[in-house]
N, CA, C and O atoms as a GROMACS GRO file, in nm:
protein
  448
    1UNK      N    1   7.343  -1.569   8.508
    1UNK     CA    2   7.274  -1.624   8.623
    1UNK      C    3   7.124  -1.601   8.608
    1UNK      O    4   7.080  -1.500   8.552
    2UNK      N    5   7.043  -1.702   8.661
    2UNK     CA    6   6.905  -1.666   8.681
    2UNK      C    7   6.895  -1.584   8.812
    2UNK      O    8   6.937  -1.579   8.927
    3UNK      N    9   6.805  -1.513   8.712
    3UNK     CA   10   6.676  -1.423   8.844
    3UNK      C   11   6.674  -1.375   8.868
    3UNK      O   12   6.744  -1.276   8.844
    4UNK      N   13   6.539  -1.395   8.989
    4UNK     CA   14   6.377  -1.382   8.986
    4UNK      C   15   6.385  -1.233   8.961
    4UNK      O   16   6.470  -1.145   8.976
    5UNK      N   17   6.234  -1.243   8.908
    5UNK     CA   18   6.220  -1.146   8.863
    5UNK      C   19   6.161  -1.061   8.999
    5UNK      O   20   6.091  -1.135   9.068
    6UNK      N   21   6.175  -0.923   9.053
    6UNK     CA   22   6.097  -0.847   9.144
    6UNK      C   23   5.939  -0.848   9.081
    6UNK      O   24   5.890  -0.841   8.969
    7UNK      N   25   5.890  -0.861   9.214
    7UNK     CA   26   5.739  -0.850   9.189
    7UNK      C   27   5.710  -0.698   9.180
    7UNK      O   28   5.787  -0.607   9.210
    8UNK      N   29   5.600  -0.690   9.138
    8UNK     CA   30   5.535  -0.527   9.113
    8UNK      C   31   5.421  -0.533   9.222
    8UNK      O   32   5.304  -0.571   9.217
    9UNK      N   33   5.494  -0.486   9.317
    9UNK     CA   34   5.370  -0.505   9.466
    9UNK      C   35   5.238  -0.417   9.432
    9UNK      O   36   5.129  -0.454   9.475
   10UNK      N   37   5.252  -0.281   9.342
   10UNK     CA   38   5.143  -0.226   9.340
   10UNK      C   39   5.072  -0.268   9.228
   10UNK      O   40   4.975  -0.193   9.218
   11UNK      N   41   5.072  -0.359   9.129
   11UNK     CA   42   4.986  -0.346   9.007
   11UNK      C   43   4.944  -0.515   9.082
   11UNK      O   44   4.867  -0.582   9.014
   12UNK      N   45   4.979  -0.558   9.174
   12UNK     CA   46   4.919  -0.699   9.273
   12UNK      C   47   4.796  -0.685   9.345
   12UNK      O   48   4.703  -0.762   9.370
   13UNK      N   49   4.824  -0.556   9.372
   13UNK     CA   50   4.772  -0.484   9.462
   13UNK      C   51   4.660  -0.425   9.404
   13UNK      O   52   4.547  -0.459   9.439
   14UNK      N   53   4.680  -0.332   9.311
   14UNK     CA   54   4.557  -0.330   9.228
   14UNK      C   55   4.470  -0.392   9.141
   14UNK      O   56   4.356  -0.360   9.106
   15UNK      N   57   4.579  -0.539   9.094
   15UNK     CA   58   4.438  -0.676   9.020
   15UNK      C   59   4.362  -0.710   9.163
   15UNK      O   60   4.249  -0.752   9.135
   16UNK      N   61   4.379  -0.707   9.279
   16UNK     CA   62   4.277  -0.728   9.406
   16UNK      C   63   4.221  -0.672   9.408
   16UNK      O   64   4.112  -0.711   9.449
   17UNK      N   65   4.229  -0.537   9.370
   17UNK     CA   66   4.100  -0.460   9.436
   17UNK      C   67   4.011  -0.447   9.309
   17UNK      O   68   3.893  -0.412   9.310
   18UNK      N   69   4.063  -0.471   9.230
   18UNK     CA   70   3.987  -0.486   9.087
   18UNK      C   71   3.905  -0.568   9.094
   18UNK      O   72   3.788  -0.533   9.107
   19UNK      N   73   3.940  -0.715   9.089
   19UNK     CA   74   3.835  -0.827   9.118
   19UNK      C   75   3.782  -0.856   9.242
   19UNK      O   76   3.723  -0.963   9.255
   20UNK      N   77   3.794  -0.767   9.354
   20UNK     CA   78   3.677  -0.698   9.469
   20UNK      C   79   3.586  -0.593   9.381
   20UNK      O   80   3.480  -0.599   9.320
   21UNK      N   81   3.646  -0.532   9.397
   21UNK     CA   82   3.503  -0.427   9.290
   21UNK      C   83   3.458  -0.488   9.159
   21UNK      O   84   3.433  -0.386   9.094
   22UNK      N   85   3.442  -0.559   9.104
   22UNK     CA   86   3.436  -0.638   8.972
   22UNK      C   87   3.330  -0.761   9.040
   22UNK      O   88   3.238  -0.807   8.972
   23UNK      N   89   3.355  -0.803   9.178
   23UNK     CA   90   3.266  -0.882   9.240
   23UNK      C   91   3.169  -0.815   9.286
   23UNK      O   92   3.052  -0.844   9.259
   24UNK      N   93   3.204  -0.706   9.369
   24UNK     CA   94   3.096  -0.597   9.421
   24UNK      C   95   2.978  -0.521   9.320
   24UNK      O   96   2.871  -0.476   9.361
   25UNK      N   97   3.018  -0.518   9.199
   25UNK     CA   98   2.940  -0.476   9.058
   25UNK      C   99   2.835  -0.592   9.041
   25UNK      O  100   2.712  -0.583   9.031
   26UNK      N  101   2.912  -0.696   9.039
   26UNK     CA  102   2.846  -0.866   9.008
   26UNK      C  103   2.705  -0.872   9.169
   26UNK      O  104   2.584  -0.884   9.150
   27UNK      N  105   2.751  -0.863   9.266
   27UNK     CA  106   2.657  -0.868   9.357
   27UNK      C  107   2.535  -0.790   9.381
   27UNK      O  108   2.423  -0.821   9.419
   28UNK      N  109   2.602  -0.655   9.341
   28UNK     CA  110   2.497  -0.544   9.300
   28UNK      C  111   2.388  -0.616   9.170
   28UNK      O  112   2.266  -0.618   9.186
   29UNK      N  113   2.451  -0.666   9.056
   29UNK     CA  114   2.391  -0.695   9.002
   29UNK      C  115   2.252  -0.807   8.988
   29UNK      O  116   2.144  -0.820   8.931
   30UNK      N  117   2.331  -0.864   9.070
   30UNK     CA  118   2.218  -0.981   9.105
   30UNK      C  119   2.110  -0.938   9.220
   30UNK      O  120   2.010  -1.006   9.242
   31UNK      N  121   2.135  -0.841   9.277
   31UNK     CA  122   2.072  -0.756   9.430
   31UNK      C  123   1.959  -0.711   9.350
   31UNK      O  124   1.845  -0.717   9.396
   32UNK      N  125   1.984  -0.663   9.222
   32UNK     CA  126   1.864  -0.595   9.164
   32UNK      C  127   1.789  -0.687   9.116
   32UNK      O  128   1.670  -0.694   9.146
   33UNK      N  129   1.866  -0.795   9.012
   33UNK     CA  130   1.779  -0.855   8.962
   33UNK      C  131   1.682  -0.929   9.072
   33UNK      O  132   1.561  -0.927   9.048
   34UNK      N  133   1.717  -0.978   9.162
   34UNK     CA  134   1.619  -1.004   9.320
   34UNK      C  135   1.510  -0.906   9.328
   34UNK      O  136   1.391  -0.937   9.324
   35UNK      N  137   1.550  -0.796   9.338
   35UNK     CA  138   1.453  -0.680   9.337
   35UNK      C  139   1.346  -0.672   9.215
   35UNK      O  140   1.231  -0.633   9.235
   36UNK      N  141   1.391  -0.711   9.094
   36UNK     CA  142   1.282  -0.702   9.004
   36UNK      C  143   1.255  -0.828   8.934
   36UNK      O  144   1.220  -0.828   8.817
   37UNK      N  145   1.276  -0.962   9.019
   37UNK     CA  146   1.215  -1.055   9.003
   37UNK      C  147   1.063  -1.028   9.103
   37UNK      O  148   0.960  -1.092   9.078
   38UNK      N  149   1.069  -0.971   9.165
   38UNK     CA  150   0.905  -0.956   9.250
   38UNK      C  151   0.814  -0.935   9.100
   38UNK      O  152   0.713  -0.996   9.064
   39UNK      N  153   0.875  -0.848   9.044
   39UNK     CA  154   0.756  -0.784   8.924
   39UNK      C  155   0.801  -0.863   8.810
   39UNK      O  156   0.734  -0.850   8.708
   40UNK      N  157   0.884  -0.928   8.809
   40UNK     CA  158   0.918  -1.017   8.635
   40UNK      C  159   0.854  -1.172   8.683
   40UNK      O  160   0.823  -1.239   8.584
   41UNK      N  161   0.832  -1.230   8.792
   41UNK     CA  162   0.779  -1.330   8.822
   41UNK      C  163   0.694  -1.358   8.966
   41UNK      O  164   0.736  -1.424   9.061
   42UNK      N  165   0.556  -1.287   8.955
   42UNK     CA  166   0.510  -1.285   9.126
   42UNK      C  167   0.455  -1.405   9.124
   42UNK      O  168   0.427  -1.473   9.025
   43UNK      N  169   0.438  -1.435   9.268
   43UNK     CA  170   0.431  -1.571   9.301
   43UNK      C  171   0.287  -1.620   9.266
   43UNK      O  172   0.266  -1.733   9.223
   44UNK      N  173   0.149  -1.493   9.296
   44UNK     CA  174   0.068  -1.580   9.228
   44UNK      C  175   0.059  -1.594   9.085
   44UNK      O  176  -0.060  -1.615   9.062
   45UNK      N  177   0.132  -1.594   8.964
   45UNK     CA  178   0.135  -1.633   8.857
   45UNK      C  179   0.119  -1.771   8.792
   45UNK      O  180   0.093  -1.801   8.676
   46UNK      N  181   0.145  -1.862   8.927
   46UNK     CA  182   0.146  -2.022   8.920
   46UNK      C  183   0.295  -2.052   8.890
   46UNK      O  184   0.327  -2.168   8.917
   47UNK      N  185   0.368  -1.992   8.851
   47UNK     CA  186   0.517  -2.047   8.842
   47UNK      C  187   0.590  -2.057   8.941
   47UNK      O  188   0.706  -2.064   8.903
   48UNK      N  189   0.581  -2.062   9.051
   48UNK     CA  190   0.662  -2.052   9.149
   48UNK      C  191   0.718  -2.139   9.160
   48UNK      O  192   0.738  -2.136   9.282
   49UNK      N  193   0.792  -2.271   9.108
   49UNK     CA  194   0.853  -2.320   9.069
   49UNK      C  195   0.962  -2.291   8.941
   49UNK      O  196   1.076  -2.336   8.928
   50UNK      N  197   0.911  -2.231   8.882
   50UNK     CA  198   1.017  -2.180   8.785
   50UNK      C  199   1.073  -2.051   8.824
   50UNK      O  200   1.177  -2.009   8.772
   51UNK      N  201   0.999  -1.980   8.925
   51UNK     CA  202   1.059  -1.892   8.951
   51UNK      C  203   1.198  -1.911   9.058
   51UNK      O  204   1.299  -1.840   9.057
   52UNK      N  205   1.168  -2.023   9.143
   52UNK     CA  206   1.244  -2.050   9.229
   52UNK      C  207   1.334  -2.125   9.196
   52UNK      O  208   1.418  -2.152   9.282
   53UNK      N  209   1.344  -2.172   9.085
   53UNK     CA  210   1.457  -2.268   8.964
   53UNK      C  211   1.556  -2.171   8.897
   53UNK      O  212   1.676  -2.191   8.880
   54UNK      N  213   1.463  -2.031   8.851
   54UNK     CA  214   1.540  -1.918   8.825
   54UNK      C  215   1.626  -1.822   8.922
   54UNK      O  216   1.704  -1.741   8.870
   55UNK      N  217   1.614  -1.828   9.051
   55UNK     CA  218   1.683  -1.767   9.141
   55UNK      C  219   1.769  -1.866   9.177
   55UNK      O  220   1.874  -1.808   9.208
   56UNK      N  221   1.784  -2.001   9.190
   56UNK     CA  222   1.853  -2.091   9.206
   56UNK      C  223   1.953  -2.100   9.102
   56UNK      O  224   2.067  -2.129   9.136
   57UNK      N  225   1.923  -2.074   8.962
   57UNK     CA  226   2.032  -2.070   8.866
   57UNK      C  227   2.097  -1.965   8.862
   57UNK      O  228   2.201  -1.968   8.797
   58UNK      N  229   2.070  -1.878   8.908
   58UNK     CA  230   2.144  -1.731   8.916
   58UNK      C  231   2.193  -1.743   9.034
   58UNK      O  232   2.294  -1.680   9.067
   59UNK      N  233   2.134  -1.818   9.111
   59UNK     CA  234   2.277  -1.790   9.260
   59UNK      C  235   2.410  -1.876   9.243
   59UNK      O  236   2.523  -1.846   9.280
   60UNK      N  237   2.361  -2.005   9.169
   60UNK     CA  238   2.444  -2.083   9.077
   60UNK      C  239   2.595  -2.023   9.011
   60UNK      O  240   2.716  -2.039   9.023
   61UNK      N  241   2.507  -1.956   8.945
   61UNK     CA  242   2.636  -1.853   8.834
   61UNK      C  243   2.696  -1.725   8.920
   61UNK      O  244   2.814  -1.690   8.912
   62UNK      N  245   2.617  -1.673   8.986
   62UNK     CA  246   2.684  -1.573   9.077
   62UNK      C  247   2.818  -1.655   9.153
   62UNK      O  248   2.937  -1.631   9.136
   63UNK      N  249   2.752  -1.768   9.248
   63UNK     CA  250   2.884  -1.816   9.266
   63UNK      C  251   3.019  -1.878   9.135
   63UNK      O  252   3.142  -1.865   9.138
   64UNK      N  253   2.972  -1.913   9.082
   64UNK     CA  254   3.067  -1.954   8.992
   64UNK      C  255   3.160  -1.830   8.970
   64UNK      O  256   3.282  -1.838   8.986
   65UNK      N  257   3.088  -1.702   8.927
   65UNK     CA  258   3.162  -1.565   8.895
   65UNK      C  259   3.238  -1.545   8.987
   65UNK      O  260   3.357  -1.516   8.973
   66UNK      N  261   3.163  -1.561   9.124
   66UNK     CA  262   3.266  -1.510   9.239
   66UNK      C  263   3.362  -1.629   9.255
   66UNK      O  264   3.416  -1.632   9.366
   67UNK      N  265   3.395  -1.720   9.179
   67UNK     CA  266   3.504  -1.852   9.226
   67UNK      C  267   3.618  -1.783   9.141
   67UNK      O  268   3.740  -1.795   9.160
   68UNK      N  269   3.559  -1.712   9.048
   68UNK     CA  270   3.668  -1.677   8.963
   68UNK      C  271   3.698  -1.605   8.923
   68UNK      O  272   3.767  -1.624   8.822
   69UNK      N  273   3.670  -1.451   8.970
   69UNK     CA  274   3.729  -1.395   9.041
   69UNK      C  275   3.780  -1.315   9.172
   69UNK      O  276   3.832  -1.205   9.189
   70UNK      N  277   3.733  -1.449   9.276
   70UNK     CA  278   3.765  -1.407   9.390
   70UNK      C  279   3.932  -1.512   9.407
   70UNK      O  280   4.024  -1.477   9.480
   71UNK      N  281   3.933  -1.608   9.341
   71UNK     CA  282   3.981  -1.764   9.361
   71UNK      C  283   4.092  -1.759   9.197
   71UNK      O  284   4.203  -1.811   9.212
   72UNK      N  285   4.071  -1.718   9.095
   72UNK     CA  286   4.092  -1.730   8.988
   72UNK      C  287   4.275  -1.693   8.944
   72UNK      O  288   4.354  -1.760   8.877
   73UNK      N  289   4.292  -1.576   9.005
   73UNK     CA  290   4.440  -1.515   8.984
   73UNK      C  291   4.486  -1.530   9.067
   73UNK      O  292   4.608  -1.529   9.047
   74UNK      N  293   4.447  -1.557   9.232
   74UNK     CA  294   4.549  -1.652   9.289
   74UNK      C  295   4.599  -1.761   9.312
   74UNK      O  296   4.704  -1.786   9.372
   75UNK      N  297   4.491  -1.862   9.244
   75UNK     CA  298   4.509  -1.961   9.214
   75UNK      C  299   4.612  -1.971   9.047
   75UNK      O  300   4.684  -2.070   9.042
   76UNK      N  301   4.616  -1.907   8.964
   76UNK     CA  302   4.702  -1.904   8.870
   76UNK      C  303   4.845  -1.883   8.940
   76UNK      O  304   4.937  -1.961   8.916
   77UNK      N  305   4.862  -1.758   9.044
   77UNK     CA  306   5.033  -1.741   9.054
   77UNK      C  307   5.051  -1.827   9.140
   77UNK      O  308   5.168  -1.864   9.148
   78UNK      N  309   4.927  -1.911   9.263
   78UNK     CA  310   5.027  -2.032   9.308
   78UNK      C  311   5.022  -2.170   9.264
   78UNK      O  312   5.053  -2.269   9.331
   79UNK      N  313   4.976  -2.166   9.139
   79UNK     CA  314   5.010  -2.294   9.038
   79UNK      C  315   5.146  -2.276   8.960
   79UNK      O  316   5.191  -2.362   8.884
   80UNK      N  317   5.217  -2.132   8.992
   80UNK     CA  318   5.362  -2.121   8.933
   80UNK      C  319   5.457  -2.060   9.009
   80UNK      O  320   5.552  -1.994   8.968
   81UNK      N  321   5.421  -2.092   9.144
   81UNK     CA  322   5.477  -2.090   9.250
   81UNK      C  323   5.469  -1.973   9.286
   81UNK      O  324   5.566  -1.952   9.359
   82UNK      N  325   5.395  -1.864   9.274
   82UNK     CA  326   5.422  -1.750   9.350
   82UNK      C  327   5.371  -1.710   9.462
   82UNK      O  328   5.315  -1.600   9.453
   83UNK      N  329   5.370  -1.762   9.570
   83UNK     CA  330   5.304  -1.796   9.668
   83UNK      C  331   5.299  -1.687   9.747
   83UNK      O  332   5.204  -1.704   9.823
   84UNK      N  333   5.374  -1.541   9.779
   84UNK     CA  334   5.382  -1.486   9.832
   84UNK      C  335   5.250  -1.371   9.714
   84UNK      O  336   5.166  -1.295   9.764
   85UNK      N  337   5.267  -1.390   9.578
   85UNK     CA  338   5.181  -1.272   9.512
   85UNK      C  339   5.026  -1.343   9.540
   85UNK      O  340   4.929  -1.288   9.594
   86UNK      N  341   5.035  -1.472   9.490
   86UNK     CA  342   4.876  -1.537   9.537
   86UNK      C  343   4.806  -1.464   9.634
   86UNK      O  344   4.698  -1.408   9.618
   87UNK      N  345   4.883  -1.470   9.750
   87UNK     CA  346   4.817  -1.447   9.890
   87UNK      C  347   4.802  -1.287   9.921
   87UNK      O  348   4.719  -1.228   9.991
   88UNK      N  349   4.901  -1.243   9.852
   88UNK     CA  350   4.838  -1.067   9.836
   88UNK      C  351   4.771  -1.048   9.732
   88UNK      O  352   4.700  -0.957   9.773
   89UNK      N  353   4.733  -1.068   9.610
   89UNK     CA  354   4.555  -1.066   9.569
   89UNK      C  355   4.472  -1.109   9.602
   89UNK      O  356   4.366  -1.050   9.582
   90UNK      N  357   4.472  -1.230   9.668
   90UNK     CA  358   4.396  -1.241   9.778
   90UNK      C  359   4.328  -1.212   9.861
   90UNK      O  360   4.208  -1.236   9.873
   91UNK      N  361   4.426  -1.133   9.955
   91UNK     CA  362   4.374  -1.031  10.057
   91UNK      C  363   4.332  -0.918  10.022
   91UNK      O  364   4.250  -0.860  10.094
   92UNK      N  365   4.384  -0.857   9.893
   92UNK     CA  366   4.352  -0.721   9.866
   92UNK      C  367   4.213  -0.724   9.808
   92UNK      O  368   4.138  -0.626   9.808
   93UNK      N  369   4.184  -0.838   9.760
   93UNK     CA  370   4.030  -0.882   9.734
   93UNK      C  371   3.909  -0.876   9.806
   93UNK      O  372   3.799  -0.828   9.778
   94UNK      N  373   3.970  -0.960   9.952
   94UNK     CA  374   3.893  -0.933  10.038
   94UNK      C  375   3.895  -0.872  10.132
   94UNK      O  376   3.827  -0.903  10.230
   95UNK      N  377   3.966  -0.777  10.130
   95UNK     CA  378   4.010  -0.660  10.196
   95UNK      C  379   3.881  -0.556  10.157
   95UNK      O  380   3.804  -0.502  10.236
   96UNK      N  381   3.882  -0.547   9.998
   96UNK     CA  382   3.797  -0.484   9.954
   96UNK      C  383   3.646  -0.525   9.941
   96UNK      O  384   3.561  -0.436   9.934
   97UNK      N  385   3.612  -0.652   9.937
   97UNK     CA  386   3.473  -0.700   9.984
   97UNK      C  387   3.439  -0.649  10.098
   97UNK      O  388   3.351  -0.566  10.121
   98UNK      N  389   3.543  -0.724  10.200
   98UNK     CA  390   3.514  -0.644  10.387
   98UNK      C  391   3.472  -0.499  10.401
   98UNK      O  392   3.381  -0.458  10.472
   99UNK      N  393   3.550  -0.428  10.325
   99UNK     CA  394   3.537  -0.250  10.330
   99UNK      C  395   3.405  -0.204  10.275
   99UNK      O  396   3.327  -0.132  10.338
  100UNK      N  397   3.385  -0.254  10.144
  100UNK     CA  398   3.204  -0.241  10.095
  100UNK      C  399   3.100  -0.318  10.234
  100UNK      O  400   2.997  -0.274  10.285
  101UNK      N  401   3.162  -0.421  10.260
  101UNK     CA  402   3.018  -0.481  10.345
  101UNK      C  403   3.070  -0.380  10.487
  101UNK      O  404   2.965  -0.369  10.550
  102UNK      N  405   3.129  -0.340  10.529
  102UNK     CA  406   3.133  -0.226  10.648
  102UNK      C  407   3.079  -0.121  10.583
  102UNK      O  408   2.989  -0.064  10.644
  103UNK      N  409   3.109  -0.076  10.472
  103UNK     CA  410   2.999   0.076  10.440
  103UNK      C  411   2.916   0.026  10.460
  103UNK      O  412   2.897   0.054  10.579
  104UNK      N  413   2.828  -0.045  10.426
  104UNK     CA  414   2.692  -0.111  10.391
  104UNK      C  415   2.649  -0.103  10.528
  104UNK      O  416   2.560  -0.021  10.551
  105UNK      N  417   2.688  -0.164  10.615
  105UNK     CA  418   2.678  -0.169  10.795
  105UNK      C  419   2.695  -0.068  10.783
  105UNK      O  420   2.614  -0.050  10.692
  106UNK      N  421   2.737   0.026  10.799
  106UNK     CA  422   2.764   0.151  10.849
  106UNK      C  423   2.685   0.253  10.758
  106UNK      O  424   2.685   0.358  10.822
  107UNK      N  425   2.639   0.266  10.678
  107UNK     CA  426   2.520   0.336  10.600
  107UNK      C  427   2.393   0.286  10.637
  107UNK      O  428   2.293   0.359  10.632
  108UNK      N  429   2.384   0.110  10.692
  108UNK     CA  430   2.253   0.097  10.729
  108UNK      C  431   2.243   0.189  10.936
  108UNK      O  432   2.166   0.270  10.989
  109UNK      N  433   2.330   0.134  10.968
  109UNK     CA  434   2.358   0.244  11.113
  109UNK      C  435   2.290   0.355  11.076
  109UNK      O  436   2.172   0.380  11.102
  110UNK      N  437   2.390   0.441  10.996
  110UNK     CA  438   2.363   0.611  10.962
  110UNK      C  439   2.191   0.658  10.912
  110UNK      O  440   2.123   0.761  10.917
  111UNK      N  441   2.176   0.548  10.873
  111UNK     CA  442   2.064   0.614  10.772
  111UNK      C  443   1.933   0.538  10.826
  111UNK      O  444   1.828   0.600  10.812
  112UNK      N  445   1.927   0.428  10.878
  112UNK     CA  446   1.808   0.347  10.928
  112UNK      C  447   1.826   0.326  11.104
  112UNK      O  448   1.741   0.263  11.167
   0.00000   0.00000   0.00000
């Protein structure tokens, strides 16, 4: 007889929070580079057009990163029907985005 195979609720569970923190690294990353575009391109330099072409291509690719892996592995298990694992990496994804952007609120509270 066929079948199904049991899902592994916790290693589901942990590719979500993986590609939440894997996004949260990625956002950090681009947070800085924002931060030291002031000094890698100031505005009176005359480029301010290229500078603003360069923050535009990087918000570009940031989203793209975050399509895939915010969007990427649950969109794979419900292209093979696994509709119930899709939707819990999913959430555990942004479960874990939500929880960083509440520290963040809640460290700017505490501290400012």
């Amino acid at each position: 007889m066929l079948r199904r195979k049991k899902t592994d609720r916790q290693a589901l569970v942990k590719k979500g929070i993986s590609a939440g923190l894997v996004e949260i690294a990625v956002i950090i990353l681009i947070a800085f580079f924002f931060i030291a575009s002031e000094t890698l391109m100031p505005a009176k330099s005359g480029s301010l057009v290229l500078g603003i072409a360069a923050v535009l291509v990087l918000l570009v690719i940031g989203a793209a990163i975050a399509g895939i892996l915010v969007f990427g592995w649950p969109l794979y298990l419900a292209l093979q029907k696994k509709y119930y694992e899709a939707v819990l990496v999913f959430c555990c994804t942004l479960a874990t985005l939500l929880a960083f952007f509440l520290l963040i609120v809640l460290a700017e509270i505490l501290i400012f």
